[in-house]
Each structure stands twice: as structure tokens, then as C-alpha cells.
C-alpha positions as CSV (number, residue, x, y, z in Angstrom):
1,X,-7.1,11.0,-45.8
2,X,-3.8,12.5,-45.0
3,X,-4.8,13.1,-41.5
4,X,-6.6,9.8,-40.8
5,X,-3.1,8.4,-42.4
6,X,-1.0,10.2,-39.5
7,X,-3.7,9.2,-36.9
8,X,-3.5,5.6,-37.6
9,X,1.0,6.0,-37.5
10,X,0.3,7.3,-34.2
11,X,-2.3,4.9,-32.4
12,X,0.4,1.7,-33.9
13,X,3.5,3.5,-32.4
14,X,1.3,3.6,-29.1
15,X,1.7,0.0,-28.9
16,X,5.6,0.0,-30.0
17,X,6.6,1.8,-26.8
18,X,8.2,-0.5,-24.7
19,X,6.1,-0.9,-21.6
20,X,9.0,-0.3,-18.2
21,X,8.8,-3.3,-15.9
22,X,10.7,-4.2,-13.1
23,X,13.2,-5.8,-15.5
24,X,14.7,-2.1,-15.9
25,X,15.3,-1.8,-12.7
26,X,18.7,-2.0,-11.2
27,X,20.8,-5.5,-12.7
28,X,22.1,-5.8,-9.0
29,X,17.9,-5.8,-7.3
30,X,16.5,-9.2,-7.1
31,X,13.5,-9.6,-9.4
32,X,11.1,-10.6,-6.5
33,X,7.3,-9.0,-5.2
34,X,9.8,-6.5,-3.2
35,X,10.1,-4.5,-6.7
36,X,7.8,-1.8,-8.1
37,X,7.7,0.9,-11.0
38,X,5.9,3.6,-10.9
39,X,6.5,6.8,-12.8
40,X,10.1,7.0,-13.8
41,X,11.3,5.0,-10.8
42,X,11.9,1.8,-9.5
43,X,11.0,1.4,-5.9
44,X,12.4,-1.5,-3.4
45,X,10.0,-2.3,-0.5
46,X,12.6,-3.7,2.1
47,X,9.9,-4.4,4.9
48,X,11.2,-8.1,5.8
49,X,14.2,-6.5,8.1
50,X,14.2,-3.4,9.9
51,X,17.4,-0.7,10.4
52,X,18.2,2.5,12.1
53,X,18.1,5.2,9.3
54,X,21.4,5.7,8.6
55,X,21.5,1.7,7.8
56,X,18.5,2.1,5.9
57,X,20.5,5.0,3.8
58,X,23.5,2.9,3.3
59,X,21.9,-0.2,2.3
60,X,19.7,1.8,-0.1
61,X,23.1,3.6,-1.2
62,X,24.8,0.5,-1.6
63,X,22.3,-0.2,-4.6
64,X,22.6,2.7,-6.1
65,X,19.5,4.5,-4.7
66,X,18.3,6.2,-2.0
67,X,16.0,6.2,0.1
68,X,12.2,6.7,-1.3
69,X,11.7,10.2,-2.2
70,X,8.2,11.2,-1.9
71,X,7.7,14.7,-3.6
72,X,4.5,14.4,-4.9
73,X,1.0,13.5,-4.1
74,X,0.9,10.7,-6.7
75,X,4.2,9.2,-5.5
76,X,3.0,8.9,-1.7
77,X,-0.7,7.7,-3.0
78,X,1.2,4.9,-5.0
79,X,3.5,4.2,-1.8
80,X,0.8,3.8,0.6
81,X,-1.3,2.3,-1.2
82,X,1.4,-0.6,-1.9
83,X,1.8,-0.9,1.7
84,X,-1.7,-1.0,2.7
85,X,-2.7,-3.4,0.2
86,X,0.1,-5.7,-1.5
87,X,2.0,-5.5,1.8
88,X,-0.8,-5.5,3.9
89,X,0.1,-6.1,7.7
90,X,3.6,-6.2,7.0
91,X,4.6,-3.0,9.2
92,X,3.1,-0.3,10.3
93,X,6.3,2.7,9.6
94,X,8.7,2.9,7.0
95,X,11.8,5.2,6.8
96,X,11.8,7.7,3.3
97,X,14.3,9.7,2.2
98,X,13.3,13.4,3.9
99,X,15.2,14.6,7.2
100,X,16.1,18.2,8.8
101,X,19.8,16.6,10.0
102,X,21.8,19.3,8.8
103,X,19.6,22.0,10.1
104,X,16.0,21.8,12.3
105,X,13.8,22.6,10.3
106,X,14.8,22.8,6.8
107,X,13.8,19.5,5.5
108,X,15.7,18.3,2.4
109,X,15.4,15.2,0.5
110,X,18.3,13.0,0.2
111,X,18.8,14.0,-3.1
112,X,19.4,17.8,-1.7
113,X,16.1,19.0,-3.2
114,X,14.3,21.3,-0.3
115,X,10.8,20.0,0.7
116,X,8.0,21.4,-1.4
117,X,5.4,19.0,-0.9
118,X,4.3,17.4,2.4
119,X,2.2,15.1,4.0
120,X,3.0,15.8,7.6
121,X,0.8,14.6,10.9
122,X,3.2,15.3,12.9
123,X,6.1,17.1,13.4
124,X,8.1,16.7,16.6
125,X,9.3,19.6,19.1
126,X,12.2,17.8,19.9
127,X,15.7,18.5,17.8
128,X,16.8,15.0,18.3
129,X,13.9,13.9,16.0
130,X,15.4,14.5,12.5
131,X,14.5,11.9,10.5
132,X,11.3,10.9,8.8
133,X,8.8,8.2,8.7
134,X,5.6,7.4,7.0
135,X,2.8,5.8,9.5
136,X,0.4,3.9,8.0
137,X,-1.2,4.0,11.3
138,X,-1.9,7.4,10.6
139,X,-3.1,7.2,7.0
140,X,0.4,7.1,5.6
141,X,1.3,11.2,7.1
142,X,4.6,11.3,7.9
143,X,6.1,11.6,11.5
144,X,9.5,12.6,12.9
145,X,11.6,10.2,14.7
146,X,15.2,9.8,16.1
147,X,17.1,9.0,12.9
148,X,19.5,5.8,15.3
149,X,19.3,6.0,18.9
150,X,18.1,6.8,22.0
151,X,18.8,6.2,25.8
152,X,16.3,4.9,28.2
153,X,19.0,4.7,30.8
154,X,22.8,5.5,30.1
155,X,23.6,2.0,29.8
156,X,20.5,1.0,27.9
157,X,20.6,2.4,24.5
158,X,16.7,2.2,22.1
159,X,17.5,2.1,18.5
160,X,14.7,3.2,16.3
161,X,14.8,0.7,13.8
162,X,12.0,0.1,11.2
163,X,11.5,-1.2,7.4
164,X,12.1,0.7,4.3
165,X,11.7,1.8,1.0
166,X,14.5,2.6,-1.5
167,X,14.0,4.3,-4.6
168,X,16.1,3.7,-7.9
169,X,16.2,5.4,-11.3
170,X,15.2,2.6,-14.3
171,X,17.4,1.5,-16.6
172,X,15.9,0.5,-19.7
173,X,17.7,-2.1,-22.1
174,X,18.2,-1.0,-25.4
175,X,16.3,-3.0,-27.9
176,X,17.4,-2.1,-31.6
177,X,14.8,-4.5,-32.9
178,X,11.7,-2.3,-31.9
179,X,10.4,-0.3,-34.6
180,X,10.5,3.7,-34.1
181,X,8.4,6.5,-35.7
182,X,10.5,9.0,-37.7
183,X,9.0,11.9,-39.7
184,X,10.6,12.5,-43.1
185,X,9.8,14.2,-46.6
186,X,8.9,12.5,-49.5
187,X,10.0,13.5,-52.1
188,X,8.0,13.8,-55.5
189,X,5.0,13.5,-53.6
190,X,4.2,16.6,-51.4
191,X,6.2,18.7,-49.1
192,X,4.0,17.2,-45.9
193,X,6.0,15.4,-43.5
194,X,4.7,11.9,-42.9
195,X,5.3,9.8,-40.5
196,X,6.7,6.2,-41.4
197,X,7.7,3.1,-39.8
198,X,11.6,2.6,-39.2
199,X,13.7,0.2,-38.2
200,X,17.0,1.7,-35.9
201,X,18.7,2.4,-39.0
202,X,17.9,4.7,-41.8
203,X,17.5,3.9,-44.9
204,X,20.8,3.2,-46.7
205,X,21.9,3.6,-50.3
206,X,25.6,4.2,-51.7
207,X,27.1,4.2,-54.9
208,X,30.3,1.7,-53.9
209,X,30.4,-1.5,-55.2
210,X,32.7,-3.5,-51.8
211,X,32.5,-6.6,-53.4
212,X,32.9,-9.4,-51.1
213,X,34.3,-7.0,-48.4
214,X,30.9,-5.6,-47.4
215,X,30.3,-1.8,-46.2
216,X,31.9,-0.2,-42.8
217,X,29.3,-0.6,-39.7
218,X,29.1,2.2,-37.8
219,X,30.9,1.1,-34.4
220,X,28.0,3.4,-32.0
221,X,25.2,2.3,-34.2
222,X,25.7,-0.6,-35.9
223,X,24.5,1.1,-38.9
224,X,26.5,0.3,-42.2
225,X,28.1,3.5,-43.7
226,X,29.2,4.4,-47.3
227,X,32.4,3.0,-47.6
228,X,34.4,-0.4,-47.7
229,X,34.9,-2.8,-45.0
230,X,39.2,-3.0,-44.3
């Protein structure tokens, strides 16, 4: 019974978790079909303009964010797949947030994490090519490109500008209302911990008789406290 009790706590506090949604992303991100989450991120899918990379990083920046960083397998399935199917013939490259800038070669995010997992087809031999885009032309492997410019002819100078995908941490709101699971003993009845339904506050009791001052709220939690109101 006991177990079956603790079973049942745990499938209901399942459904209390508060679902993240693309209103905890960034305040400052329009909520529009450019916004994703996946994992513990927010993503921004800024295919409508293109920029050189280093506009692309500062725009991202600007936010908050970077630029998408792609470190596992499951974060480039959920990225390409996005593209190739809610954005469908939208672009064909997109800048992320890997490049060998500092030195060829040694390929760092734009957080400063060094590259661990890849998803290259191809890698250029040329050290002007620093910066890093995913080609959905080639099943979403990633390429090496010129991270601004180029010159056909001295006076004539290519910019390599494309879409883009910005990453942002969520920010979910606090929502005091929403019932938590806490463990506790009760006492008088066993010594097994059992899990109950709280609300943000524990359960309060206090000797003090405030009167028509009320007790002291707790200014972090909101919780009342032991004492009288001043």
C-alpha cells in the first residue's frame, strides 16, 4: 500500500511540472514561429535576413545569446530537422556558433568550449575559411566558409552573408501557485518518509497571538514567519 501510495505522489507531480514553452524564452524575443525549445534552450531561427558572421554574432549577442551551439547529436537532429521541415525552402546555409578564428584548426564554440562533437563534410584547406556553416544541401554537415569577406577583384569586395540561428538560455517565470512535492516525516505514524502535496510554503504554526497586526512575511518568500507584523 505504502509503495503504490508513493507511486501514485509521483505519476500526479508528473503532471505539476511546468511544461517550458517559448514563453520562457528571452522577454526581449518576439513570440513568433521564429522561436523554438528544445532541451534546456531557446533557439531563434533568423532565416528572413542574411549577415556576415560577425553580424550574425552581434545581433545574436545583442539578445543575450549566441550563436546556435551545436554539441550534440540530438541538438543538430533537432536543428535540421526544423529547417528542413517547419522552414522548408527557406535557405539552404545557416551560420552556428563554431569557428577556428583564433587559431586554424582548433575549433571552439562561442561559448569557449573546444569542439567534441562534429558533423563535418567539409572542412576547407584554406586559412581564410574560419567560420562555420551548416548545409542543408549536404544533409545538414557543416562546411567552412569566410566568416565576412572576400575579394573578387580589389575593388569588388564578396561578403558571405547567410541566415542564422541564435541560441538562448530559458528563463522560466516563477509560479508560486503550482503545487511541489516535498518529502517529510510523520510523526506518530512511522518513521517512512512520504511524500505529500505542498503548496510554496510550509506548513506554519506559532504560538503568538498578533492580533489585528498579522504575522511578519518573509520578504524572499513570502512566507509568514513567527512573529508580529510592525
Amino acid at each position: 500500500m505504502e509503495k503504490l501510495l508513493i507511486s501514485l505522489l509521483l505519476t500526479i507531480s508528473s503532471h505539476l511540472v511546468k511544461c517550458q514553452t517559448i514563453n520562457d524564452c528571452p522577454q526581449n524575443l518576439a513570440r513568433d514561429s521564429s522561436l523554438k525549445v528544445f532541451g534546456n534552450a531557446c533557439y531563434q531561427f533568423v532565416l528572413t535576413q542574411t549577415r556576415t558572421h560577425s553580424e550574425a554574432r552581434q545581433n545574436c549577442q545583442s539578445h543575450g545569446g549566441t550563436l546556435a551551439l551545436v554539441k550534440t547529436p540530438e541538438i543538430q537532429n533537432f536543428l535540421y530537422n526544423a529547417l528542413v521541415h517547419d522552414y522548408k525552402d527557406v535557405t539552404d546555409k545557416v551560420w552556428i556558433g563554431l569557428n577556428d578564428i583564433d587559431k586554424e584548426n582548433e575549433f571552439k564554440w562561442e561559448d569557449g568550449t573546444p569542439l567534441s562533437y562534429s558533423n563535418w563534410g567539409h572542412v576547407s584547406s584554406s586559412d581564410a575559411d574560419d567560420c562555420v556553416l551548416m548545409d542543408l544541401r549536404n544533409s545538414g554537415k557543416w562546411s567552412e566558409f569566410l566568416c565576412d569577406q572576400s575579394y573578387v577583384l580589389i575593388f569588388f569586395p564578396h561578403y558571405e552573408r547567410h541566415p542564422y540561428i541564435c541560441q538562448y538560455n530559458l528563463q522560466p517565470h516563477t509560479d508560486t501557485s503550482t503545487a511541489t512535492i516535498t518529502s517529510t516525516i510523520v510523526s506518530g505514524i512511522s518513521d517512512t518518509t512520504v511524500l505529500i502535496m505542498s503548496n510554496s510554503c510550509p506548513a506554519f504554526s506559532c504560538d503568538l497571538d498578533c492580533g489585528m497586526d498579522g504575522f511578519h512575511k518573509n520578504e524572499t518568500t513570502g512566507c509568514s514567519e513567527c512573529k508580529c507584523a510592525v
